[in-house]
C-alpha positions in Angstrom: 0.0 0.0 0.0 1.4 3.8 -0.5 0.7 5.4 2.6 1.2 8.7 1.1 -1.5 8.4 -1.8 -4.1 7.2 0.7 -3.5 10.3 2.9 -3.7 12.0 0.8 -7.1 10.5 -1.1 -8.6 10.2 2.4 -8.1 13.8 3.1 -9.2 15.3 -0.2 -12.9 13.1 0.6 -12.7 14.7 4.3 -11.9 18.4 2.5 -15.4 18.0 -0.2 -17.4 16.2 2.2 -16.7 19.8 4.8 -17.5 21.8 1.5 -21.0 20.3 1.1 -22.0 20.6 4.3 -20.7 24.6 4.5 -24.1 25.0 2.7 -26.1 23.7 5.4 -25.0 25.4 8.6 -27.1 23.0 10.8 -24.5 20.2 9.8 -21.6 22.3 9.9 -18.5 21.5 12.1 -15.4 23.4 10.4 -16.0 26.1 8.3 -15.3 28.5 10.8 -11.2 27.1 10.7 -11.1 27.5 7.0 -8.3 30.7 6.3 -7.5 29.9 2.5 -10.1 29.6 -0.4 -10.8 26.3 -1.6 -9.9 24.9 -4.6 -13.1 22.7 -5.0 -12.5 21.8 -8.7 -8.6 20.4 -7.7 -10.2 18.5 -5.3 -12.5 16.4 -7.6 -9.9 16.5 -10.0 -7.7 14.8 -8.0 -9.7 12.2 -6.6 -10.5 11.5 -10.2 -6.9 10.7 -10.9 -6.9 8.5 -7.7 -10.2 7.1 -8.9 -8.4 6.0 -12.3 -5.1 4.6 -10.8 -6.9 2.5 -9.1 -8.3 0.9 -12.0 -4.9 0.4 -13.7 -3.5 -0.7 -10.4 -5.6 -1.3 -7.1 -2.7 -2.9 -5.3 -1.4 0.8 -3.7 -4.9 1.3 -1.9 -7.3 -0.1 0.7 -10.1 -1.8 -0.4 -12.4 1.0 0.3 -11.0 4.2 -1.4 -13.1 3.2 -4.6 -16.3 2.8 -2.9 -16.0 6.2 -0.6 -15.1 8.2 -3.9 -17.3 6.6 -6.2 -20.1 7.3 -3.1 -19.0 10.8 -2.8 -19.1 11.9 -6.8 -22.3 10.0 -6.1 -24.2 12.1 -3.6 -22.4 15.7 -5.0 -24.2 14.9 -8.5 -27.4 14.6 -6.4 -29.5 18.0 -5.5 -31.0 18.7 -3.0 -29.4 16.1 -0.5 -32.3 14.0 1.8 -31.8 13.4 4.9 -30.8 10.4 4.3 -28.3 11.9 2.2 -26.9 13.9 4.6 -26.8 10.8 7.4 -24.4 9.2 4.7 -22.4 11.9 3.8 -21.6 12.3 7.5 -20.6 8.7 7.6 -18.4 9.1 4.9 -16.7 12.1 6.3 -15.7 10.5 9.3 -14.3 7.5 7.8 -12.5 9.5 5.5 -11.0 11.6 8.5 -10.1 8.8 10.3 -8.8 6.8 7.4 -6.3 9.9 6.5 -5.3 10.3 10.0 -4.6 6.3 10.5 -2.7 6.5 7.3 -0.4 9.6 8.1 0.3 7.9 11.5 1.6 4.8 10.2 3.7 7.5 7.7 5.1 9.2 10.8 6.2 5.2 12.3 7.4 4.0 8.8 10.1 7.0 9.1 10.7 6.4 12.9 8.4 9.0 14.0 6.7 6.9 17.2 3.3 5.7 17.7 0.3 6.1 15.6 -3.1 6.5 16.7 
């Protein structure tokens, strides 16, 4: 697996799955933290690249990356969001955050950093 690229993938679902919910301030836990402009359209573009090198080569990710982008290209296309919806997107978000924080930890002990999470 490359550590890096799945940090990196996980993160970018975390970022568009925040953007999404900035819309509806009932469900939103971070826009207040946000000091630079998103670049919305990088972040779809790159999970589009990740998206395609797994279908070359799925051997550098988990077996879940496809599913959680695939589900989160998913519910963006779909307008307005149920509540049902929502409930996912939510579950997504938090798999993705802790996915990309797993992932960076066992970065930090691959380079003798210490623990992970």
């Amino acid at each position: 697996m490359d550590l890096l690229r799945l940090t990196i993938a996980y993160l970018r679902i975390w970022k568009l799955c925040d953007l999404e919910f900035y819309t509806l301030s009932q469900r939103d836990s971070s826009r207040v933290f946000d000091v630079i402009p998103i670049d919305e359209l990088r972040l779809k573009t790159d999970l589009v690249v990740f998206r395609d090198s797994l279908r070359s080569d799925p051997s550098w990710a988990d077996h879940e990356l496809g599913d959680s982008i695939n589900t989160l290209f998913s519910l963006l296309n779909r307008k307005p969001l149920s509540d049902d919806d929502l409930n996912l997107l939510e579950v997504l978000r938090a798999k993705a955050q802790q996915k990309a924080l797993k992932y960076s930890g066992e970065i930090k002990i691959a380079i003798g950093g210490g623990a992970a999470f």
